[in-house]
C-alpha positions as protocol buffer text, in pm:
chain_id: "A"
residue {
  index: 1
  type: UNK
  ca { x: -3009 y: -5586 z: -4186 }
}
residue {
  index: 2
  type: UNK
  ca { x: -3321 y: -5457 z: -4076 }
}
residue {
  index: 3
  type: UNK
  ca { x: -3475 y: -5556 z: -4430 }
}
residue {
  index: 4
  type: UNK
  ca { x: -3317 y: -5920 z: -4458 }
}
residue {
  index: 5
  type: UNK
  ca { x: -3514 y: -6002 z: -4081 }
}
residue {
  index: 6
  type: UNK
  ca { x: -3799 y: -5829 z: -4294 }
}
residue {
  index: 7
  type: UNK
  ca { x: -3810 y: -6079 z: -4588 }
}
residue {
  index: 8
  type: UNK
  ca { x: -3703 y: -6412 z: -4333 }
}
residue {
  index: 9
  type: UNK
  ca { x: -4060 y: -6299 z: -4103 }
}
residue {
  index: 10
  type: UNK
  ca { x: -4253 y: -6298 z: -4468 }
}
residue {
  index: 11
  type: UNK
  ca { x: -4121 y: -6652 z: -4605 }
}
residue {
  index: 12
  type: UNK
  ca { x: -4183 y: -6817 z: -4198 }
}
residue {
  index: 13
  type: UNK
  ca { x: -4519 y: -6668 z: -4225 }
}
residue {
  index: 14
  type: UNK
  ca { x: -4656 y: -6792 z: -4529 }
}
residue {
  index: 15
  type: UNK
  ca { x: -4564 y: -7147 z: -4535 }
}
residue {
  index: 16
  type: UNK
  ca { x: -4842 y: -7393 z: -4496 }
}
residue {
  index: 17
  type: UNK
  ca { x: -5101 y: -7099 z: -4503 }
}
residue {
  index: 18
  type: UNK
  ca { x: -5317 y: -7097 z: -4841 }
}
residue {
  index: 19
  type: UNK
  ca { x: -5314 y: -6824 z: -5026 }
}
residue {
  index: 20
  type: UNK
  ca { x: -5603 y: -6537 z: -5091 }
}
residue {
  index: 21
  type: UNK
  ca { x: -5645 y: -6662 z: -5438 }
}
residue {
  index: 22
  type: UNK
  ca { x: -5768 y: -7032 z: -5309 }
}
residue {
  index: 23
  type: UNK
  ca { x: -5957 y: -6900 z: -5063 }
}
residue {
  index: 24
  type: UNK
  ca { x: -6185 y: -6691 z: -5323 }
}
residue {
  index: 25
  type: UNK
  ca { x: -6198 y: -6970 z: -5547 }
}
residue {
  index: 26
  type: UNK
  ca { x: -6336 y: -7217 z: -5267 }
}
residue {
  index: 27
  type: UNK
  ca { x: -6546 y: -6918 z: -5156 }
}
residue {
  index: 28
  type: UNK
  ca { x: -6717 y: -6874 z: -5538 }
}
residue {
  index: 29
  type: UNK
  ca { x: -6815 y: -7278 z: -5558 }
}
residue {
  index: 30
  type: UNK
  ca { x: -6969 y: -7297 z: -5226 }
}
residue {
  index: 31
  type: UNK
  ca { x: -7148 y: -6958 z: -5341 }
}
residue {
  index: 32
  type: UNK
  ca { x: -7220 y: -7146 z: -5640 }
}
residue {
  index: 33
  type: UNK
  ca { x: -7368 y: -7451 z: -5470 }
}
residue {
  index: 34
  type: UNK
  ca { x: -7554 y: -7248 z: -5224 }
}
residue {
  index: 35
  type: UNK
  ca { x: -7742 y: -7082 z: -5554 }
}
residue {
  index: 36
  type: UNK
  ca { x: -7792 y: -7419 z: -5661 }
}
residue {
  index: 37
  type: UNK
  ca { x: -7940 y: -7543 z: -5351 }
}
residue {
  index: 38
  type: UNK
  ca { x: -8126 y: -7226 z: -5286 }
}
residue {
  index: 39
  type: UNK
  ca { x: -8297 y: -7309 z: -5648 }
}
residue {
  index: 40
  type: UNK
  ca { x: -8399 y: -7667 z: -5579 }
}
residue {
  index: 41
  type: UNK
  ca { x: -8559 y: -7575 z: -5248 }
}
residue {
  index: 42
  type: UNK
  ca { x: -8777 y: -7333 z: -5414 }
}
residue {
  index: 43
  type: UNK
  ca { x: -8932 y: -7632 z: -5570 }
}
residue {
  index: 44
  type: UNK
  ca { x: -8976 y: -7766 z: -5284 }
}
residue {
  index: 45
  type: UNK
  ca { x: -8838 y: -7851 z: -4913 }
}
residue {
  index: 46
  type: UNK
  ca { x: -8580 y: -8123 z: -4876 }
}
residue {
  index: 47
  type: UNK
  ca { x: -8502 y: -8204 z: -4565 }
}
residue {
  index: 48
  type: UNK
  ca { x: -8155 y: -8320 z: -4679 }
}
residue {
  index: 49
  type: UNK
  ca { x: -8078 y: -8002 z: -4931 }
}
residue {
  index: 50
  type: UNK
  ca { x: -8174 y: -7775 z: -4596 }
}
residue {
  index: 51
  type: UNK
  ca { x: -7916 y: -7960 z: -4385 }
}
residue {
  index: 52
  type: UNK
  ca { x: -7667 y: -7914 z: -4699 }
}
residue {
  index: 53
  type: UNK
  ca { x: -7734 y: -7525 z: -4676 }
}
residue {
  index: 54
  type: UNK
  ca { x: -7734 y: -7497 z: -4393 }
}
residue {
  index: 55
  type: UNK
  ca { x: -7355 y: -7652 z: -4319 }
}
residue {
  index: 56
  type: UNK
  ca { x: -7273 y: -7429 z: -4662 }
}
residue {
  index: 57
  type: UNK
  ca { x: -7400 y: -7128 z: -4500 }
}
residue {
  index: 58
  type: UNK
  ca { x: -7150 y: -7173 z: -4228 }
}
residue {
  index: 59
  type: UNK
  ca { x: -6872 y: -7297 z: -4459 }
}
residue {
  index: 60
  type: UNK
  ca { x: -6904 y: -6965 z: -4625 }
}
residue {
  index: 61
  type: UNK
  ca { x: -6902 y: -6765 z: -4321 }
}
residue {
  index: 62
  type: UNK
  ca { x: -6553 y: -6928 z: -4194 }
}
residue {
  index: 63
  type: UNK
  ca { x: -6423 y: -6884 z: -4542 }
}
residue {
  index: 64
  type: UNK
  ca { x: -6459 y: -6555 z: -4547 }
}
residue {
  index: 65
  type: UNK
  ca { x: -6291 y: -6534 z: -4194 }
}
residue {
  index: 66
  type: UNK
  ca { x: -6044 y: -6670 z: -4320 }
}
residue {
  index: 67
  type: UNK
  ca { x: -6011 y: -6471 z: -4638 }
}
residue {
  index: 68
  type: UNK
  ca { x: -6007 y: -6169 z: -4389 }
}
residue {
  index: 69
  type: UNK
  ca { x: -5708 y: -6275 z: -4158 }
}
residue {
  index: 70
  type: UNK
  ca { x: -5485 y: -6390 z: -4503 }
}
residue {
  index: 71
  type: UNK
  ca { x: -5540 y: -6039 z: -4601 }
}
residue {
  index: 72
  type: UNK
  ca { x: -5430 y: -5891 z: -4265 }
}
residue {
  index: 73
  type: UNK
  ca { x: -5144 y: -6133 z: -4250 }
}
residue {
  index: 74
  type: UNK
  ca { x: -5043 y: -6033 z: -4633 }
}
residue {
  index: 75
  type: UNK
  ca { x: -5059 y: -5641 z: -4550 }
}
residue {
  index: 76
  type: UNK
  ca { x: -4871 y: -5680 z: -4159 }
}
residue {
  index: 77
  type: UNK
  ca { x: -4760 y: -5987 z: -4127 }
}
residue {
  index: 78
  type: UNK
  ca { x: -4795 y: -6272 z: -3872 }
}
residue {
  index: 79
  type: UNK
  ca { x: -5000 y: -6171 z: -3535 }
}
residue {
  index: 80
  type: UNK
  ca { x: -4773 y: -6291 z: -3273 }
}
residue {
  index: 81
  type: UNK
  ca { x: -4436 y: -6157 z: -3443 }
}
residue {
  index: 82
  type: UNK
  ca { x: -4638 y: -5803 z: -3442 }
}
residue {
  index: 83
  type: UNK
  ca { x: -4656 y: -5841 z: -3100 }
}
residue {
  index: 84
  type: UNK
  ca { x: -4362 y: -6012 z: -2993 }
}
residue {
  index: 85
  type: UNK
  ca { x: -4174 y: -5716 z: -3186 }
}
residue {
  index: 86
  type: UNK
  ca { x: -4403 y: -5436 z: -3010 }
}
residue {
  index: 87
  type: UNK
  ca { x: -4345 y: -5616 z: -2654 }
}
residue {
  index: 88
  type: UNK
  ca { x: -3954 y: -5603 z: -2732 }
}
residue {
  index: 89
  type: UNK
  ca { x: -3938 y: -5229 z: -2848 }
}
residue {
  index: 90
  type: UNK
  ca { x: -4176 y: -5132 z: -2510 }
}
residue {
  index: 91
  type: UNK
  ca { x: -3865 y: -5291 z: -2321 }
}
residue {
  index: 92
  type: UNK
  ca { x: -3607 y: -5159 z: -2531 }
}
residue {
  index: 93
  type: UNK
  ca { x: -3774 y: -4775 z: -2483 }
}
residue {
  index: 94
  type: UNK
  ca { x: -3801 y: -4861 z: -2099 }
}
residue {
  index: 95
  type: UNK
  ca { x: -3473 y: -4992 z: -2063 }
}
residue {
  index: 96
  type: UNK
  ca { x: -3331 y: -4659 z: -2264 }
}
């Protein structure tokens, strides 16, 4: 039983949440672009290219938040069902 409530926590979790894969692939073209934009400044300073990088720069940051967290949630599963479980079993042990 115990591994059926397992495998129903895994398929609620992952619906609607994109997948480590995507999140590498957006990661590697806005790496891409910020080489690209990094190169044409050197030539010279745009005011608009700066601007560009400098939203990139934080695009890249919260991507790889992101990629972080999908990773957690892959190896443990959903946050709040970790706890919700954990809060349950400290009753459970208390009630005992």
């Amino acid at each position: 039983m115990e591994l059926v409530r397992n495998a129903l926590y895994v398929l609620d979790v992952y619906v609607g949440v994109r997948t480590i894969q995507d999140i590498k692939l957006e990661i590697e073209r806005a790496t891409e672009r910020r080489g690209e934009l990094y190169h044409a400044l050197a030539k010279g300073h745009d005011v608009v290219l700066a601007a560009e990088l400098k939203e990139l720069e934080a695009q890249i940051a919260t991507l790889w938040i992101e990629h972080r967290e999908a990773r957690v949630r892959q190896r443990f599963g959903d946050r709040d069902r970790i706890i919700k479980r954990a809060r349950l079993e400290e009753r459970l042990e208390r009630a005992a």
